[in-house]
C-alpha positions in Angstrom: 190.2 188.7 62.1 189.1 185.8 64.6 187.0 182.6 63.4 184.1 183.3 65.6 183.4 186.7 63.5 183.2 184.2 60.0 180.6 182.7 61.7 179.1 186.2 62.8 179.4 187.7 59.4 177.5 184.4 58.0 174.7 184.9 60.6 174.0 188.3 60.0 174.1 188.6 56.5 172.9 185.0 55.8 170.5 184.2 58.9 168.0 182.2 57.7 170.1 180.1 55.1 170.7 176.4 55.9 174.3 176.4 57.1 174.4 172.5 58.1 173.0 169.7 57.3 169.8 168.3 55.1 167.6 170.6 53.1 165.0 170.0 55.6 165.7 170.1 59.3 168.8 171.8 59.0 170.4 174.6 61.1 170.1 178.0 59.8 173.3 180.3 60.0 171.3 182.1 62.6 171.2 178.7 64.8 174.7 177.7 64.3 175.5 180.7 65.3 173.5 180.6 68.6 175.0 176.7 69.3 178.1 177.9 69.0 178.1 180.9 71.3 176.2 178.1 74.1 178.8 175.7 73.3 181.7 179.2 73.8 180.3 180.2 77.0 180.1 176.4 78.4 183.5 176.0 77.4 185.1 178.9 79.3 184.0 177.6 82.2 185.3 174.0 81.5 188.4 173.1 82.9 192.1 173.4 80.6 193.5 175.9 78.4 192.8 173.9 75.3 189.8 171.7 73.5 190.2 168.6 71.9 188.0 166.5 69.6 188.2 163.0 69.3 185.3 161.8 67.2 183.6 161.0 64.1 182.5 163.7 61.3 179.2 165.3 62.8 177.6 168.9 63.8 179.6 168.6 67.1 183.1 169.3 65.0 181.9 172.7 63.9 180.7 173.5 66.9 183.2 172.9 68.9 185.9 174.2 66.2 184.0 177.8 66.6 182.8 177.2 70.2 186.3 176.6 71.4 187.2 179.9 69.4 184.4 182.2 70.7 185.9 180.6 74.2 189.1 181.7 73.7 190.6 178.2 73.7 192.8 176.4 70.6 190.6 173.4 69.0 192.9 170.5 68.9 191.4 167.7 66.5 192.9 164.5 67.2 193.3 161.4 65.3 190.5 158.7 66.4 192.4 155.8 64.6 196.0 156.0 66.1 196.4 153.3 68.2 195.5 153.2 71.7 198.8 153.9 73.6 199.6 156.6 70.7 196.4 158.3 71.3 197.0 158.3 75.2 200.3 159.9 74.1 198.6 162.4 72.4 196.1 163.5 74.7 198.5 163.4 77.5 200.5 166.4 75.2 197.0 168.1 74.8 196.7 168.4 78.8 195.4 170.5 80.9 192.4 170.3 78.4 188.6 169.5 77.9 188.5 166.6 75.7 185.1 166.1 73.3 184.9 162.8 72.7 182.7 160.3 70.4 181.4 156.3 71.6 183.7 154.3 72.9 186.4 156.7 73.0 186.0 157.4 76.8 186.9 153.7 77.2 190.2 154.0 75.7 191.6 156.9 77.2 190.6 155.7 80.5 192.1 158.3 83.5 194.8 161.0 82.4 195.9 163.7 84.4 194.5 167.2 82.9 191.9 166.2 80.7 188.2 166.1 81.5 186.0 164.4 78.6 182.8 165.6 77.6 180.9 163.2 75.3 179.5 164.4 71.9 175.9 164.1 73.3 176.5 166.6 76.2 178.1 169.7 73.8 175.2 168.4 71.6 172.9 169.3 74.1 174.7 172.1 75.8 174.2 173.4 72.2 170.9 172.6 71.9 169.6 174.7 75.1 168.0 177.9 74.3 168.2 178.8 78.1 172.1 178.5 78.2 173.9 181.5 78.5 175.8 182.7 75.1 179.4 183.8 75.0 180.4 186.8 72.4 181.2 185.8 69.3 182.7 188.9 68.0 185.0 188.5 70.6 189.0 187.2 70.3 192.6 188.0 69.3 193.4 187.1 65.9 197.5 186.4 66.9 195.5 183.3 69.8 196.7 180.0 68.7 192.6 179.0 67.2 193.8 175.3 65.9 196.8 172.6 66.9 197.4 169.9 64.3 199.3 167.1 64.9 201.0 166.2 62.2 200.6 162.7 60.5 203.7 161.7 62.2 204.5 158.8 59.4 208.1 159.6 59.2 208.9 160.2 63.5 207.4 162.0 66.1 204.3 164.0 65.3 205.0 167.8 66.0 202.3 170.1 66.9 201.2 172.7 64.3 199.8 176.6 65.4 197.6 177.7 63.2 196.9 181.3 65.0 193.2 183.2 63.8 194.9 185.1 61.8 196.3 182.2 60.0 193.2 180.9 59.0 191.2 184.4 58.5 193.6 185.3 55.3 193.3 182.0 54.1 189.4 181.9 54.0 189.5 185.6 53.0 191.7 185.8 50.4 190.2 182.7 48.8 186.3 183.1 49.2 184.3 185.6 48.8 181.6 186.6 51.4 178.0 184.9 50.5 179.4 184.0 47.2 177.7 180.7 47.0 174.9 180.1 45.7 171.7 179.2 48.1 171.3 175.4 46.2 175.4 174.8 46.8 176.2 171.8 49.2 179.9 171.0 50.2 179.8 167.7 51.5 182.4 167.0 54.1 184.0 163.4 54.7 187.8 163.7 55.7 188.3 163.1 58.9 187.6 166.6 61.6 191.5 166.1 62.6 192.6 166.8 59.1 193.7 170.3 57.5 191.1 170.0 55.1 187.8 169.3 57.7 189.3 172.9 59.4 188.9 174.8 56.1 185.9 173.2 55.1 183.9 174.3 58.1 185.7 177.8 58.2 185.1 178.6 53.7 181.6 177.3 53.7 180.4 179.1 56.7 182.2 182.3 55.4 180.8 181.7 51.9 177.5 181.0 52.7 177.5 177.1 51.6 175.4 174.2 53.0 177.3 171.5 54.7 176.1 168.1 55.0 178.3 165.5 57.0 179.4 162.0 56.5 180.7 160.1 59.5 183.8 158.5 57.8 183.7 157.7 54.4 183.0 154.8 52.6 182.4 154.9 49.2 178.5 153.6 48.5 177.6 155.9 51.6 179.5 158.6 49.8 177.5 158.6 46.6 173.9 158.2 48.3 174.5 161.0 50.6 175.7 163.2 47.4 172.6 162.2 45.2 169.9 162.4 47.9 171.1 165.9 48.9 171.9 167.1 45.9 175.6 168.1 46.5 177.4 170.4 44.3 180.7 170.7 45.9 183.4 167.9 47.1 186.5 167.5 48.2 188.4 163.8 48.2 191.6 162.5 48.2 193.3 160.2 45.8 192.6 156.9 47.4 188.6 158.1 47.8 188.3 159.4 43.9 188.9 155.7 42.5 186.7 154.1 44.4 183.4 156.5 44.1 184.4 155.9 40.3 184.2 151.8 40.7 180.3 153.2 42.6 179.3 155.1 40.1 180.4 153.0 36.4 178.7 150.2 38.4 175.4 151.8 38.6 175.7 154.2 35.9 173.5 156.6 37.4 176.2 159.5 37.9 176.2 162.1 39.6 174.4 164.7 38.0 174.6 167.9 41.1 177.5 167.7 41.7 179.5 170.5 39.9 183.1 170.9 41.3 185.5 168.0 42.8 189.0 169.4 44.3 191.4 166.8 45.4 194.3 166.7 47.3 196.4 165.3 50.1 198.8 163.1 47.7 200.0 162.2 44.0 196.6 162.0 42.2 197.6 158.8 39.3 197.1 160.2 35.9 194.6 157.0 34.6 192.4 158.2 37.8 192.0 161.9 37.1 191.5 160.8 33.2 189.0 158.6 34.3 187.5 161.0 36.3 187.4 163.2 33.6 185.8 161.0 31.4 183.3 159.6 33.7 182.0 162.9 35.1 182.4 165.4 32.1 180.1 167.9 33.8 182.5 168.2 37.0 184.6 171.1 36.9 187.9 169.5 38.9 190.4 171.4 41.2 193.8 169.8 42.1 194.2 171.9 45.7 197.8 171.3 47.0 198.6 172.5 50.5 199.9 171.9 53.9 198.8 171.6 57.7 201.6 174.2 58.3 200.4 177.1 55.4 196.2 176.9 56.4 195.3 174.7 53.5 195.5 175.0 50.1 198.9 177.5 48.3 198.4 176.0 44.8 195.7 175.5 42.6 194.8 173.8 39.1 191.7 174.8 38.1 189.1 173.2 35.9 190.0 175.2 32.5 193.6 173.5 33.4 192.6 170.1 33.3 190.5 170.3 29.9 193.5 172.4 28.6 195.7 169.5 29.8 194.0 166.6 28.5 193.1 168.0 25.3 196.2 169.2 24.4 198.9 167.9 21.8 201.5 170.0 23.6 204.2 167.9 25.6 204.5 170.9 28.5 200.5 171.5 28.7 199.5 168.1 28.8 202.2 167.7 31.5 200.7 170.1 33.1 197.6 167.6 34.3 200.5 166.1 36.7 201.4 169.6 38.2 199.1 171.0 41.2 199.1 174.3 39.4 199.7 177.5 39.7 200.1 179.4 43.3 197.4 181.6 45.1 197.4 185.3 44.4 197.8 185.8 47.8 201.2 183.7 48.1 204.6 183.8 47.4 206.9 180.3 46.1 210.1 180.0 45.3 212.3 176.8 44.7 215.8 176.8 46.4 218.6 174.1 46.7 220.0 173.5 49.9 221.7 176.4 50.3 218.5 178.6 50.6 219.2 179.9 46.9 216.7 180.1 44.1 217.3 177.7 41.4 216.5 178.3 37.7 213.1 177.7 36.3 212.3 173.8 35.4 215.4 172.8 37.9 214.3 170.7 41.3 214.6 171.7 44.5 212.9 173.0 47.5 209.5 174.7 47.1 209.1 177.8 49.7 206.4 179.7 50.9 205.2 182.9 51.9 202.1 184.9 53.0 199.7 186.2 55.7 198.1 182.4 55.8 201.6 180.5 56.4 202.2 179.6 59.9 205.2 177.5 59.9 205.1 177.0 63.9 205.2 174.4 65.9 203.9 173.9 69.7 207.5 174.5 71.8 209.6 174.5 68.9 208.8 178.0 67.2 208.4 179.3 63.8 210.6 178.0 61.0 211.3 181.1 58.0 213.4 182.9 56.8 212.0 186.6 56.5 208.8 185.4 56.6 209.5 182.0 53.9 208.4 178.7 55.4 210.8 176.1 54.0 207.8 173.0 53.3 210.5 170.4 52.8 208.7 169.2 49.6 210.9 168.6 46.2 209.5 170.4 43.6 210.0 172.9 40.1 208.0 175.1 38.6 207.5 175.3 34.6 208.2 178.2 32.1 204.2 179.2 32.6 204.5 179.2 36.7 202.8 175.9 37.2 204.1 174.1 40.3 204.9 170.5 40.5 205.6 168.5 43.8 207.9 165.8 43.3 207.9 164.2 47.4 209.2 164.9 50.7 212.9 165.6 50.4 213.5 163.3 53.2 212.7 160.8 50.5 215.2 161.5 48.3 217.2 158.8 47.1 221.2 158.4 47.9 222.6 156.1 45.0 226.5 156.2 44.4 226.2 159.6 45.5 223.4 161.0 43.0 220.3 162.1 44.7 216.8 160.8 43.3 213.5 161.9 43.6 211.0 159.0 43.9 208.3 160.9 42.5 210.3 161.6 39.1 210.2 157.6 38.9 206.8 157.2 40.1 205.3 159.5 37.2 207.3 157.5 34.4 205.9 154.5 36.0 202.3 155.3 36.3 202.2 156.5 32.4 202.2 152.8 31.9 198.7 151.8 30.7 198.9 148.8 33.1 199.8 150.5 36.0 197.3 151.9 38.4 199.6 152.7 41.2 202.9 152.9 41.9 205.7 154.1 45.0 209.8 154.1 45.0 211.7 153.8 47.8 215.4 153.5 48.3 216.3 150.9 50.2 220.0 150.0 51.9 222.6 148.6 48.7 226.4 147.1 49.9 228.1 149.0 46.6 226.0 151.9 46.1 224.4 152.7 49.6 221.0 152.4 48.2 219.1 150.7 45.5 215.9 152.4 43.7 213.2 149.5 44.2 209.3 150.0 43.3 205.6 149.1 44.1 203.0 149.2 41.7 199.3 148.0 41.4 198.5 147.1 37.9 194.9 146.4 36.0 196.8 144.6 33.2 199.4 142.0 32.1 202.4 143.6 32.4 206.2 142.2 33.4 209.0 143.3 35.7 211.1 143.7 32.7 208.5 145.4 30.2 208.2 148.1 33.3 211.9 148.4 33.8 212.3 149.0 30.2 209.6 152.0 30.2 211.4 153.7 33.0 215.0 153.2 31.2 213.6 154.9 28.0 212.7 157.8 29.9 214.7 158.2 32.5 218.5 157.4 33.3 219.6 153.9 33.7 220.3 154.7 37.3 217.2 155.7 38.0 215.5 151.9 36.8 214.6 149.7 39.9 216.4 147.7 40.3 213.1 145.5 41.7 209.5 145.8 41.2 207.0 144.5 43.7 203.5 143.7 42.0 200.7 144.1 45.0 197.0 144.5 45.1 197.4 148.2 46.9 199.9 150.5 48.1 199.6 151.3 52.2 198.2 154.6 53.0 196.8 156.3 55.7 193.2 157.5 55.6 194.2 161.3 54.2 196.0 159.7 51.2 199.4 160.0 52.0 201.6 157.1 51.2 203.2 155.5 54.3 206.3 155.4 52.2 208.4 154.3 55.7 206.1 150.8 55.8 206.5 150.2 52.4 210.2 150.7 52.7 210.3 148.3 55.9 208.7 145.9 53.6 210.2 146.2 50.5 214.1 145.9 52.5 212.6 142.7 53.8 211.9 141.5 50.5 215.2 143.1 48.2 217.8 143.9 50.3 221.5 143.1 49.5 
C-alpha cells in the first residue's frame, strides 16, 4: 500500500468528517483529500527529486507529507531548531530538492545549490485553489522511499533514515483499524513535523478517521487551552512535556475532563511523573508507546489496564512492570541477543532486535542493517517472565569500569525511586585506575544528600555501580523530543569530576 491511498480510503468512506482542525471551519476528509492531490500535482512539476519541510506544526505538514507522496517524491522533515550552519548542512544533503519552508527560514538558508524554497503560504494556497489541476492519489509504489528522517544526531553525524510506503502502510494497518474512531475523537498533534511521531500521527488519524487539531510548538499553558476548547480526546507527549501540563493543570484545578487516552514516549518516563499522572488524571487511559525512527514508530506497547495493574499491585515483578514499555506489537518480532548475535535467557540484558513488515532499518547511502530480516536497534534491554520489554539505554552508553560493563539506566531507575528525586542521568566519565567512573545528575523536589543517595543505590545495586559523584541541578539537558543529550551532560560532568 502507498500513503496517498490512506488518505483515499479516508475520503471515500469518511468524506464529510472533519479530518483537521477546529470543530467548525475545519477540512473535511473530502477537502484534505482535494489539497493534497493540488499540492501532488504542483509538486511534480517542482524542481528536485525530494521535498523537504522546514516549519512549524500547521495544515501545510500534512499536506505536503501526502502531497509529496501522491507526487511521487520522499517528504523530508527537517529540524527547524538545529543551528544555522547545521541546518545549511542538512539541506545541502537534501539537494536537488523543493524545500517548504516557514517565516524567517528563507533568511537562514540564504542561496544553496539544488534547492528551490517555497514558503508555507504558497503550498497553502496552491492547496487552497479549486482551479488547480489534481494529481492521482491512488497512484504510487509502495517499495518508493515516502519519508527520510534525519536522525537526532546527539551522539555523531546524523544518518538519514528510509522509511519506504510500505514501511509505514503495515505500521498504520496493523495498528488501526479503518474508521475506528469515533466522530467526537480529537488527536491533538504538538511534536515537532520532523519527528517519527508527527509522521504517524498524520498517517493513523487520517486512516482511522480521527480529527486533528494542530499546535505550533508546544508550550504547556497553550497545550491545555487548545485541549479544553476543542475538546480533545487523544494525546501524545513526551516525558519532558507530561510534567509540566501537570504543574498547568494542579494550578488551575480545572482538569482535563475530554481527554481520554495519553501515550508517551521518546525517553525514560520518571516513575513519580507517570504516578502523578495517574493520580492527577484518573479518567485517562495511559499508553507507554516505545519505538524508533528506523521501525515506523511504535514496536512496544503498555496499555492502560497495565498501568492500573502496575500501580495497584503488591507484586515486586508487576509493579515493576510500570517501568517497562510493555509488551511488543502482534505484528513484530523481538529478541534480546549479546554481542555475538545470540539470544540471551529471559530477565538477562542485552540487545533488543526487531522484526516485521514495518522495520526499515536503512539508511540513505549506507543500506539496510538485518540480519534475515532483524534490525539490530542498538538499545540495552530484557524482557520479563510475562514478555514485557524493558529498555535500559543506548548500548553506546554502556559503562566501561575495571572491565565490567554498566548500564546507566539500571542506575538511573534505583535512583529515581528516591522520593526526592525527580530526575536523574549517569554517565561514565574518564577514571586514571579504572578507565571510567559511574558519576550522576539528578533534579530533586526535596532535601536530600549526596551521601543519603549514594547509600540508596549501594543497597540495591552493587557497590560498583554507586557514583562515585552526584551533581544536584535544576534540569537535566534534553532536546525537544525528550531524549537526554547524554554526550553534553557527560562534557559537563568530566569538567566538573574528572580524575
Amino acid at each position: 500500500m502507498h500513503l496517498g491511498m490512506l488518505l483515499e480510503m479516508a475520503a471515500d468512506g469518511l468524506a464529510d468528517r472533519v479530518a483537521l482542525g477546529p470543530r467548525v471551519g475545519g477540512l473535511s476528509f473530502a477537502e484534505l483529500a482535494h489539497q493534497a492531490r493540488r499540492v501532488g500535482a504542483a509538486l511534480q512539476t517542482l524542481p528536485g527529486d525530494r521535498v523537504g519541510l522546514i516549519d512549524l506544526n500547521s495544515p501545510a505538514v500534512p499536506l505536503t507529507l501526502f502531497g509529496s507522496a501522491i507526487a511521487g517524491k520522499p517528504f523530508v522533515p527537517i529540524n527547524y531548531r538545529l543551528a544555522d550552519e547545521q541546518l545549511r548542512a542538512i539541506v545541502t544533503r537534501t539537494a536537488p530538492a523543493t524545500v517548504v519552508v516557514g517565516a524567517g527560514v528563507a533568511e537562514r538558508l540564504g542561496d544553496i545549490d539544488g534547492i528551490h524554497l517555497v514558503t508555507r503560504d504558497e503550498l497553502l494556497a496552491i492547496a487552497a485553489d479549486t482551479e488547480a489541476k489534481e494529481a492521482d492519489g491512488w497512484g504510487g509504489d509502495p517499495e518508493d522511499i515516502a519519508v527520510l528522517l534525519f536522525t537526532s544526531g546527539t551522539t555523531g553525524e546524523p544518518k538519514a533514515a528510509v522509511l519506504r510506503h510500505r514501511n509505514l502502510t503495515e505500521y498504520v494497518i496493523s495498528t488501526v483499524e479503518f474508521a475506528g474512531s469515533a466522530e467526537d475523537e480529537v488527536a491533538i498533534v504538538s511534536v515537532p513535523p520532523y519527528h517519527i511521531a508527527g509522521v504517524s500521527a498524520s498517517c493513523s488519524s487520517t486512516y482511522s478517521g480521527r480529527r486533528v487539531v494542530q499546535l505550533e510548538s508546544f508550550e504547556p499553558r497553550a497545550w491545555v487551552d487548545l485541549v479544553r476548547a476543542e475538546s480533545v480526546t487523544h494525546a501524545m507527549v513526551v516525558p519532558t512535556m507530561l510534567g509540566r501540563i501537570l504543574d498547568v493543570i494542579e494550578a488551575d484545578g480545572q482538569g482535563l475532563p475530554s481527554l481520554r487516552s495519553i501515550s508517551y514516549g521518546g525517553g525514560p518516563m520518571p516513575l513519580p511523573v507517570i504516578e502523578r499522572a495517574v493520580t492527577a488524571l484518573p479518567h485517562v487511559g495511559f499508553v507507554n508507546a516505545y519505538g524508533l525512527t528506523e521501525t515506523s514508530s511504535t514496536i512496544a506497547v503498555l496499555g492502560p489496564d497495565d498501568h492500573q495493574a502496575a500501580i495497584g499491585s503488591d507484586d515486586p515483578e508487576v509493579r515493576a512492570r510500570l517501568g517497562s514499555v510493555g509488551k511488543p506489537l502482534p505484528s513484530l518480532e523481538v529478541t534480546i541477543r549479546d554481542p555475538g548475535g545470540q539470544e540471551v535467557p529471559t530477565g538477562e540484558h542485552g540487545e533488543i532486535w526487531v522484526r516485521g513488515g514495518q522495520v526499515s532499518g536503512e539508511y540513505l547511502g549506507i543500506g539496510r542493517i538485518e540480519n534475515d530480516g532483524w534490525f539490530p536497534t542498538r538499545d540495552e534491554g530484557h524482557l520479563d517472565s510475562g514478555g514485557y520489554l524493558y529498555v535500559h539505554g543506548r548500548l553506546d552508553d554502556v559503562i566501561v569500569r575495571g572491565g565490567e560493563n554498566m548500564s546507566p539506566g539500571e542506575i538511573e531507575a534505583v535512583l529515581i525511586t528516591h522520593p526526592a528525586v525527580e530526575e536523574a542521568a549517569v554517565v561514565g566519565i574518564p577514571h586514571r585506575d579504572w578507565g571510567e567512573q559511574v558519576v550522576a545528575a539528578v533534579v530533586t523536589s526535596g532535601e536530600v544528600t549526596e551521601d543519603e543517595l549514594r547509600g540508596h543505590v549501594r543497597a540495591q545495586l552493587r557497590s560498583s555501580r554507586t557514583p562515585e559523584h552526584i551533581q544536584f541541578r535544576s534540569e537535566l539537558p534534553f532536546n525537544e523530543n525528550g531524549k537526554l543529550l547524554r554526550r553534553v551532560l557527560r562534557t559537563e560532568l568530566e569538567q566538573a569530576f574528572s580524575s
